[in-house]
C-alpha angles and dihedrals in degrees: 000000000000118000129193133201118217107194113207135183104205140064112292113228109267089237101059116113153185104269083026097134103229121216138188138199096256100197088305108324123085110248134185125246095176140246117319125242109176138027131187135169092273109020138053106205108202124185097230105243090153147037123306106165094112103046115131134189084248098042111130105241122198136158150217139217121232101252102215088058105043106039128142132224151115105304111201144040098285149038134177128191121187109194123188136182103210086180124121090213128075117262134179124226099225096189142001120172139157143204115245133166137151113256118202085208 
């Protein structure tokens, strides 16, 4: 498979990681690089899955997580919230929600 080394001279965002898919603003249109499987200090390296006819040194790159592998939310069987409104003054709760779902664990 193709790779492909994208040299940067910047800090690269703490979140990036290796399986991360890279992508880049392609004149206008979003376009894939491809999943990332090395980073250093100063290179991305990027096995090429998509187009990259239009990349350019000045392109803008950015990336995205895979989103059945880095999600967020409550982890356990309970969960309790105690909420208080130490005003003197009336006030009004717009909106309270939760995450629930039945786990087979």
């Amino acid at each position: 498979m193709s790779q492909i080394t994208l040299n940067i001279d910047f800090n690269n965002n703490t979140s990036l990681q290796v399986g991360d898919v890279v992508y880049y603003d392609g004149t206008g249109t979003i376009k894939k690089i491809g999943p990332v499987t090395s980073i250093t200090p100063t290179t991305i390296v990027c096995d090429i899955t998509g187009d990259t006819s239009t990349l350019a040194n000045d392109s803008f790159i950015f990336f995205g997580k895979d989103n059945e592998i880095n999600t967020s939310s409550i982890i356990g069987y309970f969960a309790e919230v105690q909420m208080k409104n130490e005003s003197t003054h009336e006030a009004e709760l717009f909106a309270v929600s939760s995450e629930v779902f039945i786990s087979s664990n």
